[in-house]
C-alpha positions as CSV (number, residue, x, y, z in Angstrom):
1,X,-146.1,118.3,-39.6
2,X,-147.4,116.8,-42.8
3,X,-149.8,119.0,-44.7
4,X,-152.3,118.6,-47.6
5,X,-154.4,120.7,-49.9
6,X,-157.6,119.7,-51.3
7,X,-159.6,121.4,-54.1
8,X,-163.4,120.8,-53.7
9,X,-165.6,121.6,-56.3
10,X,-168.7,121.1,-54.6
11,X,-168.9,123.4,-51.4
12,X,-171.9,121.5,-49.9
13,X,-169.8,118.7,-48.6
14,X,-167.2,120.8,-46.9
15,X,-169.6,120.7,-43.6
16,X,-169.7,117.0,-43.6
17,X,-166.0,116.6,-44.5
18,X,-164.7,119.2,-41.7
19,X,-166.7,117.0,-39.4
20,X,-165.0,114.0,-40.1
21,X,-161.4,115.4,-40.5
22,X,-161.7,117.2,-37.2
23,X,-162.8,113.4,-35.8
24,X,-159.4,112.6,-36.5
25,X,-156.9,112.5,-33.5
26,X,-153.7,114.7,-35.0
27,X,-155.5,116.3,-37.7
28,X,-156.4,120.3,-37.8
29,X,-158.5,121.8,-40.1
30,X,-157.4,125.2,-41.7
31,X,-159.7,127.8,-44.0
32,X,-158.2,128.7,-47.4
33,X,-157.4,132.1,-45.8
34,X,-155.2,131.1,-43.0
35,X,-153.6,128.6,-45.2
36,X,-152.9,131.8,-47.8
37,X,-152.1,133.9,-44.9
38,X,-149.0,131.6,-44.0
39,X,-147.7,130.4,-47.1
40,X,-147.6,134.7,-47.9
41,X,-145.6,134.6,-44.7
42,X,-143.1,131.9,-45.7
43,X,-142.6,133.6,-49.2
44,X,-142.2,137.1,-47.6
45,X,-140.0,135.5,-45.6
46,X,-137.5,133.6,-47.9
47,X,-137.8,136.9,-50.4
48,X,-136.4,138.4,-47.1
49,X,-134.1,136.0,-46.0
50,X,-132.5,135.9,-49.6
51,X,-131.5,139.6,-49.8
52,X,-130.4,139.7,-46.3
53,X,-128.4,136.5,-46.9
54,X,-126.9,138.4,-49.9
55,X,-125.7,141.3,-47.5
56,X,-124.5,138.9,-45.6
57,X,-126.8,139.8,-42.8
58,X,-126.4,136.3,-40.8
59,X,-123.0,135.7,-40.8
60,X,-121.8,133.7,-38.2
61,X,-125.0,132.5,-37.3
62,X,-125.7,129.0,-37.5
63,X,-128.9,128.5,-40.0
64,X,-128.8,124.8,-41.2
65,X,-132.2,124.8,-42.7
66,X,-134.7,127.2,-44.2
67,X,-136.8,126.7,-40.8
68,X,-134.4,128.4,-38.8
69,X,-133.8,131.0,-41.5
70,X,-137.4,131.2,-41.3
71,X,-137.6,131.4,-37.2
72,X,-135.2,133.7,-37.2
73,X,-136.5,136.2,-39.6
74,X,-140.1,135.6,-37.7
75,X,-138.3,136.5,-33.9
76,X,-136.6,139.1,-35.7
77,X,-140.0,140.5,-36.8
78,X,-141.7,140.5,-33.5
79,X,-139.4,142.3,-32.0
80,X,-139.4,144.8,-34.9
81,X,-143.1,144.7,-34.1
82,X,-142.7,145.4,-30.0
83,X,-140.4,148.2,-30.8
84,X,-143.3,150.4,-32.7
């Protein structure tokens, strides 16, 4: 998925522009503070995956990218999250 930011300086058009990006088959339209929300998550996330990585927390696992670092990390979470 292919994402984009753009900085609008005059809020009244943000009603007509949602409109028209939502028109679009394939395109989503996210507030500023989900779009925060997750980019926290991926940096929390590499922070998190670095030092683990550094105690050699995943060895012999087979992470090719930093998605699966980042997968992994997130289905380690949620089960951290079921166990409270």
């Amino acid at each position: 998925m292919t994402q984009m930011v753009i900085n609008i300086e005059d809020a009244s058009i943000i009603p007509s522009l949602k409109r028209i990006l939502n028109a679009l088959k394939g395109v989503t339209v996210c507030e500023g503070k989900e779009l925060d929300e997750e980019l926290s998550v991926v940096a929390e996330s590499i922070e998190i995956g670095y030092q683990q990585a550094r105690n050699n927390k995943f060895a012999g696992r087979e992470l090719t990218s930093l998605d699966d670092l980042v997968e992994t990390l997130r289905q380690e979470n949620e089960k951290a999250d079921g166990d409270i």
